[in-house]
N, C-alpha and C positions, 0 to 999 in steps of 0.2 A: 638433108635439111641444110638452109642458108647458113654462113656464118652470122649474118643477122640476126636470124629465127634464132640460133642456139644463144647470141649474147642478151636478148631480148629475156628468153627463158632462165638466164641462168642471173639475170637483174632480178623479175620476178622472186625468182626462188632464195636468191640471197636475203630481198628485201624480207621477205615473211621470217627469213630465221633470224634477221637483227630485230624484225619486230616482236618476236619470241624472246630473244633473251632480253630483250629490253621490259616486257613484260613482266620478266621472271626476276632481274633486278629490282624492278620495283614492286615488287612482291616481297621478295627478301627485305628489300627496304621497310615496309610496313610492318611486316611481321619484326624486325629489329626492334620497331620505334613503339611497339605494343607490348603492355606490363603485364601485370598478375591484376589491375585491376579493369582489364578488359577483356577478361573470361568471361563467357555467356553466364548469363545469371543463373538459367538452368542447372548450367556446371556448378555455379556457388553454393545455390541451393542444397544440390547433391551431395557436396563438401560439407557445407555444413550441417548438416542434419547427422552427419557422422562424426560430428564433434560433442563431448560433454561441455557444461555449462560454461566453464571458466576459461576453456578453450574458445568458445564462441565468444564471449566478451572481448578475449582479448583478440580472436580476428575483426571483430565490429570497429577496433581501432586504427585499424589500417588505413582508411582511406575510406572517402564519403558514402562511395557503390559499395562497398562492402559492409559497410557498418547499419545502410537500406536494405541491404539483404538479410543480415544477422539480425537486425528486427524484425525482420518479418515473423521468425519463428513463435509463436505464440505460448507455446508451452515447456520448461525442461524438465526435470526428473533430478532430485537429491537426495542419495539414501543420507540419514541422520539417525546411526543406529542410536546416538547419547538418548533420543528422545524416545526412546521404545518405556511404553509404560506411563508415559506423563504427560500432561496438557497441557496447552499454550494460555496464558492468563492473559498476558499482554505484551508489545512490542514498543520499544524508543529506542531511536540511536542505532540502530542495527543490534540492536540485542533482544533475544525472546527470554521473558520470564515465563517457568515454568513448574505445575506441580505433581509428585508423583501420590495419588491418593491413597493406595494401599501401603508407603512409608511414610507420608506425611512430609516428603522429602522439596524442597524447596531450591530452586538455583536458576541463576543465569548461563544464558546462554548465546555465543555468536556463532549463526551458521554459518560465516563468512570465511571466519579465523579458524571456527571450532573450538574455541576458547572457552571453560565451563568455569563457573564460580559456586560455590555451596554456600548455603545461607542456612540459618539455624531451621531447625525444623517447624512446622506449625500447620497444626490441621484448619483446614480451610472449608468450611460447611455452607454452602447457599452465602457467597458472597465475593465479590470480586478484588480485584486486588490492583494497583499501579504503582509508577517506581516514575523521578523525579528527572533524572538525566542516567545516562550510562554507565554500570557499576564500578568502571575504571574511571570516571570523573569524582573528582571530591565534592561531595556534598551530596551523594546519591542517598534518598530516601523512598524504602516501601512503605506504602501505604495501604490499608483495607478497612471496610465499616462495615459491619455487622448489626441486622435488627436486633433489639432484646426485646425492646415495647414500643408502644406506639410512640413513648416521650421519652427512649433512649435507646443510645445506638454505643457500641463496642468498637472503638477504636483502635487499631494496632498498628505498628511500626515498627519499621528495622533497619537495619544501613549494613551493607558488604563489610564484612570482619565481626559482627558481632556475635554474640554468645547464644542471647536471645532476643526474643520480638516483647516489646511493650503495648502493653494494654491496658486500656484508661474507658472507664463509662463517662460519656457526654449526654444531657437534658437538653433536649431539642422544645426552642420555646414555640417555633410553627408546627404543620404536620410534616413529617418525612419519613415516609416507610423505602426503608434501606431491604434490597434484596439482591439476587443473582441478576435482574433484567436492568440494574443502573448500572449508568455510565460516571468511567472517571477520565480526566487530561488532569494533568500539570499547565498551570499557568501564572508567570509575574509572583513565581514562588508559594504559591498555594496551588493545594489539589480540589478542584470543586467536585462535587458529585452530585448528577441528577438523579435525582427518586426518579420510581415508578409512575408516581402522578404528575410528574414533569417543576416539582418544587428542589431549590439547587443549596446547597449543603457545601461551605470551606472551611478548610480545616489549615492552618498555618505549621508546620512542622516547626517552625524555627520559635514561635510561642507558647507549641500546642493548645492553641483552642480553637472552638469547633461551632459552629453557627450557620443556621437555615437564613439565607435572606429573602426578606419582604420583599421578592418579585414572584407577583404570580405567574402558574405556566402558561407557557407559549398559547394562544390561541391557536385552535384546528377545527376544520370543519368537523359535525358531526362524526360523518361517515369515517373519520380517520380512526375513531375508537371501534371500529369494530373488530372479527375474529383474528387475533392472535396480535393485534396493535402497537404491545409491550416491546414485540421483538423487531418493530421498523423504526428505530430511534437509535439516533447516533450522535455523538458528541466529540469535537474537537478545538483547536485553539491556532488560532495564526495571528504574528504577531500582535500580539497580547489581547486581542478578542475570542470570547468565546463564541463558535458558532454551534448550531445545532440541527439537527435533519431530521424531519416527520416523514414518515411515507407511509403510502396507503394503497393497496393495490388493485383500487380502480382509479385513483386517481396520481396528478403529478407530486411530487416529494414538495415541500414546502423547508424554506431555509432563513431559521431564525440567526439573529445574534444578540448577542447581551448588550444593551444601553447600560454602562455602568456609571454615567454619568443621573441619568433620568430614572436608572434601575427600573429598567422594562425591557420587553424582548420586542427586537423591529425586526419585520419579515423583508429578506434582499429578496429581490428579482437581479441581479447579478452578481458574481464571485471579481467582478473587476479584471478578469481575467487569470484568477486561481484558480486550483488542481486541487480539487476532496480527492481522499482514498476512503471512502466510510467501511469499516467493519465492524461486527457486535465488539467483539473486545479492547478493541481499539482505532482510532484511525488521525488519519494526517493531509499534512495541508501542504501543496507543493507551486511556486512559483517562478520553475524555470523549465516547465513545457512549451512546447510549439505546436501551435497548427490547430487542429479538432481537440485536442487533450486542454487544451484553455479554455475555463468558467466553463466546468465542467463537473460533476458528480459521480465516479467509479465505485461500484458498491462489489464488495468481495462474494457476493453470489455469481455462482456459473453456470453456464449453459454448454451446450453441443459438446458433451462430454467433458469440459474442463476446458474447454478452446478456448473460451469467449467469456468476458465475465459482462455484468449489466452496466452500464453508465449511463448517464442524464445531464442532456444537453442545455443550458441557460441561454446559449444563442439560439438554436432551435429548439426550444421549450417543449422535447420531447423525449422518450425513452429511446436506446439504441440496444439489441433491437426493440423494433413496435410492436411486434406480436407478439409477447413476451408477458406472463405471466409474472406479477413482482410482488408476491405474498410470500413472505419470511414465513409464513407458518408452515412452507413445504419443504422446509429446507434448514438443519442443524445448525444454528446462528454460529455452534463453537467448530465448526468445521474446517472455515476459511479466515484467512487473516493477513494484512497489508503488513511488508514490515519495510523500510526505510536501507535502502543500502549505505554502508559508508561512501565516503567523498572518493575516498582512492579504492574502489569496489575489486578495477582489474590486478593490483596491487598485490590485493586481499586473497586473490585465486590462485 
């Protein structure tokens, strides 16, 4: 072979191996300039699904992809042996009030902290129970009503440190039949409470006294009373309006609020771009969502085994999912329940 041929072949063969390592530099180069948050999602997924909860909160903070991926997960798992034995009354503030029926045992509870509070004892029969702000804030007050007769109801109260709960009969000058299926909020320092027939009940802690007012219930179509009707009614409070939620399970929820100026209830067609949690025991009002979760309706019933719970769209004026069956009467109103994380949540973990 030429001396040509061979410096021809050995240009060739040079050039391929500089264009090899120059390849392989900028390879390395890539791979240098590439973090933790440019792991395939895949891989993320995989990672995190092998995290417990507080663990995964606190990777959701890392950076934007990661924090998209750690929501994505739909459901965690927290054992809470404190609560074996007792049932959830109500939730505020990141605290669950809870009672145990076979000791008559009463106490707060943060599943965040774990933190337990004991509160005097008190048997609690066919009636519900709320609490004012969070038992470490000063001026915390429980409250409960209780039916006696058709024209008096059994009021009781307690505050964290005390000995015992106070109890006082109120003469109710409208009708108000007080039962386990009414709703109570805290609101502008009074606890209101809806009867069963949808007529609202305030009781002032700081005065104690106790009055039905002249606003009749919410208008609903017929169809809304029908089978098991008591258990699709929920009640909440955002910045200092009461709102209210009918539902019916052939038809869409309808969502009242208190006119306290005209004392009448006016039906919204939007949330203005607020975020309902409705549950039987309690629920809450949130205004710093984004995206689909704004002027919105989340009701703590669930489906596809706990995955998925139901919500109701006010922009698109429908159920999510549509196929979906939304009669409370198939489904244990005290089973499921919204509760409110504190501000510093990952803090907390």
């Amino acid at each position: 072979m030429s001396g040509k041929r061979r410096r021809k072949l050995k240009s060739l063969s040079e050039t391929i191996t500089d264009n090899r390592r120059a390849a392989g530099e900028v390879k390395n180069e890539n791979l240098e300039l590439q973090t933790w948050a440019d792991l395939p999602a895949e891989l993320l997924e995989l990672i995190f699904s092998r995290l417990i909860l507080a663990e995964n909160i606190r990777a959701s903070v890392v950076c934007k992809r990661w924090h998209s991926v750690a929501s994505a997960r739909k459901t965690h798992s927290l054992e809470l042996p404190e609560l074996n034995g007792s049932r959830v009354c109500y939730t505020k503030d990141g605290w669950l009030l809870l009672y145990r029926p076979r000791t008559h045992r009463v106490f707060f509870f943060n599943p965040f902290t774990r933190e337990l509070i004991k509160l005097p004892r008190f048997e609690m029969t066919y009636q519900i129970v709320a609490f004012s702000c969070a038992p470490t804030s000063p001026g915390c007050v429980l409250f409960t009503v209780k039916h006696v007769s058709p024209t008096v109801v059994a009021i009781s109260t307690c505050y964290p440190g005390a000995t015992e709960w106070t109890t006082v009969n109120y003469q109710n000058r409208l009708p108000f039949v007080s039962s386990i299926w009414n709703k109570l909020v805290f609101c502008n320092g009074l606890f209101y409470c809806l009867s069963l027939t949808g007529w609202l009940g305030v009781f002032d802690p700081v005065e104690r006294t106790w009055s039905v007012l002249a606003v009749p219930p919410p208008k609903c179509p017929e169809n809304f009373f029908a089978k098991n009707w008591w258990k699709g009614k929920f009640m909440t409070e955002h910045e200092g309006d009461i709102l209210v939620i009918y539902t019916c399970c052939s038809e869409n929820p309808i969502i009242f609020k208190l006119d306290q100026t005209l004392m009448e209830w006016e039906e919204m067609r939007t949330l203005d771009g607020v975020t309902l949690f409705a549950s039987f025991l309690s629920s809450h009002s949130r205004t710093d969502l984004t995206g689909i979760m704004r002027n919105s309706v989340y009701f703590s019933k669930v489906r596809f085994y706990g995955k998925r719970c139901i919500s109701f769209s006010l922009d698109d004026y429908r159920y999510y999912p549509r196929k979906q069956c939304h009669d409370w009467g198939e489904q244990d109103p005290f089973e499921n329940i919204w509760i409110e994380p504190p501000k510093d949540f990952a803090a907390c973990m």
